[in-house]
LUMMAR-802808 format. One record per residue (C-alpha): residue in three letters; chain; x, y, z. Coordinates in steps of 0.5 Angstrom, whole numbers, plus 500, padded with zeros to 3 digits. Layout:
# residues N
   residu   chaine    c1    c2    c3
      ALA        A     X     Y     Z
...
//
This chain:
# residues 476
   residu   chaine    c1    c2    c3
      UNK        A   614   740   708
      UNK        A   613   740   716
      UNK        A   614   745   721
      UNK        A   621   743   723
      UNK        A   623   746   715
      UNK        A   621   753   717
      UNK        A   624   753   723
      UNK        A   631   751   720
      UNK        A   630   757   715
      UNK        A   629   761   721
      UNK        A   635   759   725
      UNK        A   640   760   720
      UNK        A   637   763   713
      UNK        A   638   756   710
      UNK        A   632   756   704
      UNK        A   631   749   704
      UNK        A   630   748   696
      UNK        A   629   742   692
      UNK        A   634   745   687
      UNK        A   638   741   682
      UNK        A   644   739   677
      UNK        A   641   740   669
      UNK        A   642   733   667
      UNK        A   637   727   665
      UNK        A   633   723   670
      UNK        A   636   717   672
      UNK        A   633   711   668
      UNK        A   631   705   673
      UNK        A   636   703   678
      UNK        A   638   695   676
      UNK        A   635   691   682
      UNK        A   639   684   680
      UNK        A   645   685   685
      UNK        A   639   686   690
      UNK        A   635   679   689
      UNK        A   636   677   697
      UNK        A   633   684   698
      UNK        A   628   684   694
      UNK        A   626   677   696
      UNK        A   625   678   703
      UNK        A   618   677   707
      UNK        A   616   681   712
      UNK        A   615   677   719
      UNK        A   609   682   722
      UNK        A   608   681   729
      UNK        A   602   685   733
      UNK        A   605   692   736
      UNK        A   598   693   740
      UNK        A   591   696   739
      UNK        A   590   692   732
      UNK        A   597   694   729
      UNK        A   602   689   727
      UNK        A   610   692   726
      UNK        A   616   689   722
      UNK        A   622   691   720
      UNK        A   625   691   713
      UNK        A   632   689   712
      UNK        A   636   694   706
      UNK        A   643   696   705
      UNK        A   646   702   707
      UNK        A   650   704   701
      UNK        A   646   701   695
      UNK        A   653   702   690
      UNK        A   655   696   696
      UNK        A   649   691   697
      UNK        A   653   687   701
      UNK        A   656   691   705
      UNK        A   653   693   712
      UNK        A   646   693   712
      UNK        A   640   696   716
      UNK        A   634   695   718
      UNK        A   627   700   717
      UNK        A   622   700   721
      UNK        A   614   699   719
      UNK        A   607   699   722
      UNK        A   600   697   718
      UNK        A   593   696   719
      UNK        A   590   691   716
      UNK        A   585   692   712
      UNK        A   578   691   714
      UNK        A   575   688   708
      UNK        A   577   685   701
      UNK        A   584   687   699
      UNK        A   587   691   693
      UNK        A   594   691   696
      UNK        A   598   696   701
      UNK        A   598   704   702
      UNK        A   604   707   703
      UNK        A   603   713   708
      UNK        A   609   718   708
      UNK        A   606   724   714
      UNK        A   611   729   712
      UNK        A   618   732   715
      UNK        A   623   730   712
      UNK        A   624   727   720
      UNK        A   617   725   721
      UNK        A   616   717   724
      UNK        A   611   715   719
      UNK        A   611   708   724
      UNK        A   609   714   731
      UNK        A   604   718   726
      UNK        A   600   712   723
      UNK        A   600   709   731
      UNK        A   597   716   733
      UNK        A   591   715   729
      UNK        A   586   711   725
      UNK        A   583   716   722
      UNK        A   589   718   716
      UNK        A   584   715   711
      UNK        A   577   714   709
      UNK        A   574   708   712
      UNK        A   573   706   705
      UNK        A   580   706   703
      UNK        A   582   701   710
      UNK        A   577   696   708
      UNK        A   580   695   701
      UNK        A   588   696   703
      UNK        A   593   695   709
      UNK        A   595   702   711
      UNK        A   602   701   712
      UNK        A   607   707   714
      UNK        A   615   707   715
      UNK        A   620   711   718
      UNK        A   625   713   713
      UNK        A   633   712   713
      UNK        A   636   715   719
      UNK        A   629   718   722
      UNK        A   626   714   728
      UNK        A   626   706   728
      UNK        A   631   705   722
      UNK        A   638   707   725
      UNK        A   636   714   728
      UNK        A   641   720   726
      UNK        A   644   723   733
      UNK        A   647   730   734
      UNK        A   646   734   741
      UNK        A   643   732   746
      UNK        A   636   736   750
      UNK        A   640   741   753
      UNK        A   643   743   747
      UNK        A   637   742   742
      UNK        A   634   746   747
      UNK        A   639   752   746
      UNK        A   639   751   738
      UNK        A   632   752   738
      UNK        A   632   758   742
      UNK        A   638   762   737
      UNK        A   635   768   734
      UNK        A   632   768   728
      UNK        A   634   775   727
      UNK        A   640   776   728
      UNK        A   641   783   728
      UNK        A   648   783   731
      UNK        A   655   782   730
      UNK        A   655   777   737
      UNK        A   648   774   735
      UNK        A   651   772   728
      UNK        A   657   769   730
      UNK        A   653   765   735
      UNK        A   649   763   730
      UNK        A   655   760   726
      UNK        A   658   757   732
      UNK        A   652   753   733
      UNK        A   652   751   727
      UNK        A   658   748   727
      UNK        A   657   745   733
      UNK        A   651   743   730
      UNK        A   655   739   725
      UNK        A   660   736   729
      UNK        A   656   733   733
      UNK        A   652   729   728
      UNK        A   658   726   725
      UNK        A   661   724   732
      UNK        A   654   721   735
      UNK        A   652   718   728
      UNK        A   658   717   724
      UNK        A   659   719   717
      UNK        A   657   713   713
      UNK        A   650   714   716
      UNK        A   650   721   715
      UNK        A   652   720   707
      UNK        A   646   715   706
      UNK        A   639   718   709
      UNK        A   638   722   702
      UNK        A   632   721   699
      UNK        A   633   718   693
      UNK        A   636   711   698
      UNK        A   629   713   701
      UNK        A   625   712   695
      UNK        A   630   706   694
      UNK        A   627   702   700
      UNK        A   620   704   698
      UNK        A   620   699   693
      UNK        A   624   694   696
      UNK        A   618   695   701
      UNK        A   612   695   696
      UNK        A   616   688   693
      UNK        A   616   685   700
      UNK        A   608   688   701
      UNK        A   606   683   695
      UNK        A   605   689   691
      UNK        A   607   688   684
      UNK        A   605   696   684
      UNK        A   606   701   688
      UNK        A   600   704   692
      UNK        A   602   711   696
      UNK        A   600   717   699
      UNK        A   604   722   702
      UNK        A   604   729   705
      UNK        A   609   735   705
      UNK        A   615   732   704
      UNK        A   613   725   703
      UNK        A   611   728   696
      UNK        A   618   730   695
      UNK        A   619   723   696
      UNK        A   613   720   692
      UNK        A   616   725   685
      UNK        A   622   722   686
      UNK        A   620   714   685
      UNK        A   615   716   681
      UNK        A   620   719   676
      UNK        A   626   712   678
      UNK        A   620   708   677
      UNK        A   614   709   674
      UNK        A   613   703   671
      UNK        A   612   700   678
      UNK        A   607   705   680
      UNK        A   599   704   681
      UNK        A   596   709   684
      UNK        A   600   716   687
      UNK        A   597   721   691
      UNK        A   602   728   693
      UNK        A   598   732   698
      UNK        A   600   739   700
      UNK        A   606   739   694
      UNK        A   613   741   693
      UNK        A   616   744   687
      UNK        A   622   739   685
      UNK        A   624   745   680
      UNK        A   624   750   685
      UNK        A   630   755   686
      UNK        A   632   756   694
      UNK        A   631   763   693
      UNK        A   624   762   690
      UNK        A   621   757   695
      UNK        A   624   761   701
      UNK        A   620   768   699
      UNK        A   614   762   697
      UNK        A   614   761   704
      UNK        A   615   767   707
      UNK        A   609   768   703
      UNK        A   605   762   704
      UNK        A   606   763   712
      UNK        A   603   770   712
      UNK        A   597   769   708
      UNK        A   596   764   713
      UNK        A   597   769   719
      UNK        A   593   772   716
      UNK        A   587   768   716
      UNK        A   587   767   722
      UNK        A   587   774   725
      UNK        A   581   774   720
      UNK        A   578   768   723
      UNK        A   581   770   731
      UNK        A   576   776   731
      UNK        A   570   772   731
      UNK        A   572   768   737
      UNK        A   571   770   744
      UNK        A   578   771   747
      UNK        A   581   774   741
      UNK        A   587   777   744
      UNK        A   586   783   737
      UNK        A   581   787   737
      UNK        A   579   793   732
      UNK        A   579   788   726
      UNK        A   584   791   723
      UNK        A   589   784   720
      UNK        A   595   790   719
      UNK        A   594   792   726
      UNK        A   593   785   729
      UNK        A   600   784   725
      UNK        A   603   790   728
      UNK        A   602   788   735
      UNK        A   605   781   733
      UNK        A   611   784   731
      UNK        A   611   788   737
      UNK        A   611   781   741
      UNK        A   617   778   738
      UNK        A   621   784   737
      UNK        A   620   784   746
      UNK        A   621   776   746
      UNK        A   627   779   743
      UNK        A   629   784   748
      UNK        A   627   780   754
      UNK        A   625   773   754
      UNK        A   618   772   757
      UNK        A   616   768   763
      UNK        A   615   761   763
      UNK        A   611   756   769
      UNK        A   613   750   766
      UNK        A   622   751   767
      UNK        A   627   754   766
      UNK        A   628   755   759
      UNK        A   627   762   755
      UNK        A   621   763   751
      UNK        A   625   767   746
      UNK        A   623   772   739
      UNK        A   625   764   736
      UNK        A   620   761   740
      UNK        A   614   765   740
      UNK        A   616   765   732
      UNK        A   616   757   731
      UNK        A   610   757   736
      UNK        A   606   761   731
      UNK        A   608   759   725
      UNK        A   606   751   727
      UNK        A   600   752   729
      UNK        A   599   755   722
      UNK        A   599   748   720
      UNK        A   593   745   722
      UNK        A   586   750   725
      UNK        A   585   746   730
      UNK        A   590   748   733
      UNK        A   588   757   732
      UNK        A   584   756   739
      UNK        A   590   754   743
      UNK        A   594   759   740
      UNK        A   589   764   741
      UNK        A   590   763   748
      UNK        A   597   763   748
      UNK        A   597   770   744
      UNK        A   593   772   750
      UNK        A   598   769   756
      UNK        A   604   772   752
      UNK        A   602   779   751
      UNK        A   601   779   759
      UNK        A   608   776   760
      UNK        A   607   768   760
      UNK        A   610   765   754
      UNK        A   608   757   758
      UNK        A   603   757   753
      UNK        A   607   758   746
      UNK        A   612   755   749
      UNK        A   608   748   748
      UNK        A   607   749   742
      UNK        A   614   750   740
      UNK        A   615   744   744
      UNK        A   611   740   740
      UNK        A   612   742   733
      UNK        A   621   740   734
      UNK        A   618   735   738
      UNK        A   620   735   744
      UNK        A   617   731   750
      UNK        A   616   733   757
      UNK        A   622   730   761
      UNK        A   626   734   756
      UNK        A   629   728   751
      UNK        A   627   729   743
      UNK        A   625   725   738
      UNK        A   630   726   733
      UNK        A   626   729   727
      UNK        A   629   736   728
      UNK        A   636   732   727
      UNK        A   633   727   721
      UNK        A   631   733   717
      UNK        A   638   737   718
      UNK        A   642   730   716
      UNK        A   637   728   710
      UNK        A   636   736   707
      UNK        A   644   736   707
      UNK        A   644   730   703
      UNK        A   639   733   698
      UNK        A   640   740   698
      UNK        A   648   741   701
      UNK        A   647   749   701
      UNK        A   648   753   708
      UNK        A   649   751   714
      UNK        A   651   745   710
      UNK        A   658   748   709
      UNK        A   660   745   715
      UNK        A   656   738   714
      UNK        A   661   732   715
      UNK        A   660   729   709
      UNK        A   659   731   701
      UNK        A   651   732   699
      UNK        A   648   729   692
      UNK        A   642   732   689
      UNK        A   637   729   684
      UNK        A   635   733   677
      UNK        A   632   738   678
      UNK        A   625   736   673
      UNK        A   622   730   677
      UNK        A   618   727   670
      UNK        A   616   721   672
      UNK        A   615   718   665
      UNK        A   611   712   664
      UNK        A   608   713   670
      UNK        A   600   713   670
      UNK        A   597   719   672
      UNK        A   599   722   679
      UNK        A   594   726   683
      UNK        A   597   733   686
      UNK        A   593   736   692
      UNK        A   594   743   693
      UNK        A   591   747   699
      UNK        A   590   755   697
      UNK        A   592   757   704
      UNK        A   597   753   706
      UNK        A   602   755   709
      UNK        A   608   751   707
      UNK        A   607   748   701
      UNK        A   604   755   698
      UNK        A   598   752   693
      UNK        A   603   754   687
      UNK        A   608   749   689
      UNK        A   602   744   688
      UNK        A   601   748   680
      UNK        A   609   747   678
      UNK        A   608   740   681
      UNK        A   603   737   677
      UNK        A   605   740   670
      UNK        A   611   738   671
      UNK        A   609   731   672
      UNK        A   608   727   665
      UNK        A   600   726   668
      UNK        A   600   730   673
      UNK        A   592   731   675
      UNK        A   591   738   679
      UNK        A   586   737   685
      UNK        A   584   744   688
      UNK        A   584   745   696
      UNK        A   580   751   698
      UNK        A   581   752   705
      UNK        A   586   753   711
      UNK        A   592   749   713
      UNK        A   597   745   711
      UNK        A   595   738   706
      UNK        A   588   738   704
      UNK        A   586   730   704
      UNK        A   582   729   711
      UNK        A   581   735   713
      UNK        A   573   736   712
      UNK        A   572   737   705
      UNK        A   567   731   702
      UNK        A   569   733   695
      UNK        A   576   732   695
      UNK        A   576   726   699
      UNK        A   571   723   695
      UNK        A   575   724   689
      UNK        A   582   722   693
      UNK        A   578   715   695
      UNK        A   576   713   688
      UNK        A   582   714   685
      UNK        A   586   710   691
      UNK        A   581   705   690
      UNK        A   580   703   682
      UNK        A   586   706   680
      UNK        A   582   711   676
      UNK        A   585   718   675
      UNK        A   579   723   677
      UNK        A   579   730   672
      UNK        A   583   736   674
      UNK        A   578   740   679
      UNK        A   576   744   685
      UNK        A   574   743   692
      UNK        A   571   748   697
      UNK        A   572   747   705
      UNK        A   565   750   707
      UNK        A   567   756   712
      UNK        A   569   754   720
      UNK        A   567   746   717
      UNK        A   574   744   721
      UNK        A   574   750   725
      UNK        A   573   750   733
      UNK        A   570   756   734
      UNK        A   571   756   742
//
């Protein structure tokens, strides 16, 4: 569950929960009326620095396979060595673009795994590359990310709901309702396997993180036969309730917070002193409560660094350590007035660019969560929402391996417990460090036993891996 997912919370106290009707798992969807889907072959083409691009045809209403038609976005690296089949990456959101994410960085797997796969990575249904849903433009994105995430007023409350309403419209005037009503991930996951048949693959071979764990359960549990070899790194409950996974996360973001007030104290330049963690949080507050009274200052425009901003800055540097420098900074600056600092890092985690334009993460996240979660603020959403059973079993599926992280924010670590228990083979692997997912982030014994899994297909035993102390920390 990205960054973007708690700022939606936050906003409008919208719990995000991977909720459903009571009810059997849906049985396999029939794949005869979709044989010229199915039989397409992917025309790769280079799209710069080692990567090859292509588009993948898929219907946008699958009831209707002959109706209008889509196309979804996909990039790959191409393996480096002699190869098993592809990996297919999902990074998270939902919204994020896996084509953007991939092209970011090499790195997301071992060198180990690069040489014996294509690291393939895909922007979902209405995100990026593959028909984007639009909403607001950059002004208004800009005003409905800085609401008030704790309206304590009549005027702040009323204000909150109109956005929202506005939200709404705006979304059925710029991306229409047929859109709208097929970004949910259950067409998600249906692409994925028309996508792994046009990769060559006879079964699946998947990674994902945060909400692409969601995804992953999901055709797992409408497919389990066609799965090989299925990694969920940084997990969400499919049985969770919204209330649940709302105090869940409330709680994963301040276990956070507080290991890295922990961690902060050690450092030069700490904005806290004393190394009191009840302090520190206290004199937090304190800033967000004045952001509230009177926006602070920033050098870069003429925006308003709000309590919302400051809020979302905070919280999305909780994702990775790598970031606590710069928040550290940002804390320090903000507690003299220049809110510049939190206000870039609010800037990246809704993912808007310099010139003032977005990416339409935020806007993906709002339309796919109102399609598989359709509770408030989805109330105005434009068309009717549907919800997978809540169960994800994945039946005769092989074993799965669920990756939870102890101190992650997002995706609490019991999330990851309830995920792999649930799961029909589900293998628990233990993360014991900071940060949201858990693969690539320094710890030699949870790669290891992730890579070996990926590469032969055998499921490791249920264990537990420690980050060594400061191992992925930058303690400048």
């Amino acid at each position: 569950m990205s960054h973007l997912s708690k700022i939606l919370t936050s906003f409008v106290a919208f719990l995000i929960a991977l909720t459903g009707v009571p009810g059997a798992v849906s049985a396999a969807p029939r794949t005869d009326r979709l044989d010229g889907f199915y039989g397409q072959r992917l025309a790769w083409s280079s799209c710069g620095n080692g990567y090859e691009c292509a588009k993948l045809t898929v219907p946008l209403d699958y009831s209707r396979p002959s109706g209008e038609k889509i196309g979804i976005s996909m990039v790959r690296l191409p393996a480096t060595g002699p190869k098993i089949g592809s990996l297919v990456l999902n990074f998270g959101g939902p919204g994020g673009s896996g084509v953007d994410s991939l092209k970011a960085t090499k790195e997301t797997v071992s060198a180990a795994v690069r040489e014996r796969f294509d690291i393939v990575g895909f922007d979902p249904r209405g995100v990026g590359g593959s028909s984007p849903v639009r909403c607001l433009g950059g002004r208004g994105l800009d005003a409905y990310l800085a609401l008030d995430p704790t309206p304590d007023t009549e005027a702040e409350v009323k204000e909150a709901a109109n956005w929202d309403k506005t939200f709404a419209e705006s979304c059925a005037k710029n991306s229409g309702e047929r859109l709208l009503a097929h970004v949910g991930t259950v067409d998600a996951a249906r692409d994925m396997d028309v996508m792994r048949v046009a990769l060559g693959d006879a079964r699946l071979s998947y990674l994902g993180f945060s909400y692409g764990t969601y995804l992953g359960a999901v055709y797992a549990d409408l497919f389990p036969t066609r799965v090989r070899a299925m990694v969920l790194d940084g997990a969400e409950d499919p049985g969770q309730t919204a209330q649940d996974l709302g105090a869940d996360q409330d709680r994963g973001f301040e276990v956070a917070t507080e290991s890295f007030l922990r961690d902060c104290f050690g450092t030069r330049g700490c904005p806290f002193t004393g190394g009191s963690v009840d302090a520190a949080l206290e004199r937090l507050e304190g800033l967000y409560e004045r952001a509230d009274r009177a926006p602070l200052r920033n050098t870069r425009d003429g925006r308003q660094v709000t309590e919302g901003v400051a809020r979302a800055a905070v919280e999305y540097a909780m994702y990775s350590t790598s970031d606590w420098p710069r928040l550290r900074g940002a804390l320090a600056d903000a507690f003299r007035g220049d809110g510049t600092g939190l206000l870039r890092l609010a800037d990246e985690s809704n993912g808007r660019r310099p010139n003032g334009k977005y990416d339409n993460s935020f806007e993906a996240l709002m339309a796919i969560n109102c399609v598989d979660h359709p509770e408030n603020p989805c109330a105005n959403w434009p068309v009717q929402g549907t919800r997978y059973p809540k169960k994800v079993r994945a039946e005769g599926a092989p074993p799965i391996v669920v990756v939870g992280t102890t101190r992650d924010p997002a995706t609490p670590y019991k999330l990851a417990q309830a995920l792999a228990a649930q799961l029909s083979k589900g293998v628990l692997l233990t993360n014991v460090a900071d940060g949201h997912t858990g693969y690539g982030k320094g710890s030699a014994c949870l790669d290891g036993k992730v890579d070996h899994y990926l590469i032969t297909a055998e499921a490791p035993r249920p264990a537990t891996c420690g980050t060594p102390p400061g191992a992925s920390r930058d303690r400048s």
